[in-house]
N, C-alpha and C positions, 0 to 999 in steps of 0.2 A: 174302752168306751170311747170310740171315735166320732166326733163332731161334724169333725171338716170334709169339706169335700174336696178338697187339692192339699197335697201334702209340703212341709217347707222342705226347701232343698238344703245339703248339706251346707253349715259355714265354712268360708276361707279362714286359712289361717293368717293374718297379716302379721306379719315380722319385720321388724326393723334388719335394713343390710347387716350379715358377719354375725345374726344373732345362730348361738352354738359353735361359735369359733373357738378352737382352742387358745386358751390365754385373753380371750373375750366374757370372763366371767360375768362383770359389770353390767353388760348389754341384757335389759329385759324383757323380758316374752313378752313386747307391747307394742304397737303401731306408732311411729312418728315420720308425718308427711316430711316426705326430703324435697331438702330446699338447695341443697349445694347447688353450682353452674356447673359442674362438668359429672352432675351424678348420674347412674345409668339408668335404675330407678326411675330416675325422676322422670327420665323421658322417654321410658317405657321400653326398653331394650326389651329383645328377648331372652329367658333362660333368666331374668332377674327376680323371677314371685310377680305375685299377683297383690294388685296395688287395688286400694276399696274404691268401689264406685256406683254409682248409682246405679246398674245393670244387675249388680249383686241381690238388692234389695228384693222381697218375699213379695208374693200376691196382698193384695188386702183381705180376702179372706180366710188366710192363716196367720198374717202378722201379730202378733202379740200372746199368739196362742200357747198354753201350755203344752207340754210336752204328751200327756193325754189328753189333748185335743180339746178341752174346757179353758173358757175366757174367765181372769179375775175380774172381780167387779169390789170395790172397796166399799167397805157397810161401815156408816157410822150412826145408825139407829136402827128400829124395830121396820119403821115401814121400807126402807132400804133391804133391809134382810127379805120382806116378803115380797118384794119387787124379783128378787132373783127365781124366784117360782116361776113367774112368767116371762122368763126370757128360758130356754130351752141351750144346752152344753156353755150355760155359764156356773160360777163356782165364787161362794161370796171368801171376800180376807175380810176380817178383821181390821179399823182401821189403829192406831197406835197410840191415839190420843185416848183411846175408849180404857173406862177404869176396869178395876178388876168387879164389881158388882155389876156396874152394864155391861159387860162381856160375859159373865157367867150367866143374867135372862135372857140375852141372845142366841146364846148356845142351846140353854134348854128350849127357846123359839124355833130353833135349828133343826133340832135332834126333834121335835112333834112334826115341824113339818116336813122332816126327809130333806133337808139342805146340805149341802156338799162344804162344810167348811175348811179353807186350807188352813190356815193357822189358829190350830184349837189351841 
């Protein structure tokens, strides 16, 4: 059930230099801007990865979208849930502060009117 009408484009993967190096166990699958003076990275050699940037960033029409193409929208009451009827390929969560007896009239709020909830 697709929403969107332009798809996101695959992620980079950013890695820190020498990450997978043997005897580099240490080094984690995670991004950190390099800051050295003589690093190659840093100033953008080629054959070095691909470094984040603002060129990478999504349309705003698919940014934050789920992977089946419905937007979360956080519910933290009754009229909030029925607000998501009338928004079309959005999908309500659950907010975290809600107890377990308002989250159980919610849900049965949910489940009458056909709403899409992601964290039952």
């Amino acid at each position: 059930m697709m929403f969107m009408t332009a798809s996101k484009r695959p992620r980079m993967k950013f890695r820190v230099p020498n990450y997978g190096v043997v005897g580099r166990s240490r080094v984690k699958a995670r991004w950190r801007k390099q800051r050295g003076i003589d690093n190659k990275r840093r100033v953008k050699k080629q054959n070095r990865g691909p470094v984040p940037k603002i060129g990478y960033k999504n349309s705003d029409a698919v940014r934050y979208a789920r992977p089946d193409g419905s937007f979360e929208l956080v519910v933290h009451n009754r009229q909030e849930l029925l607000s998501v009827l009338s928004m079309p390929g959005h999908a309500a969560k659950f907010s975290h502060t809600l107890s377990e007896r308002k989250r159980q009239q919610l849900l049965k709020t949910a489940d009458e009117q056909g709403i899409k909830v992601l964290n039952r």
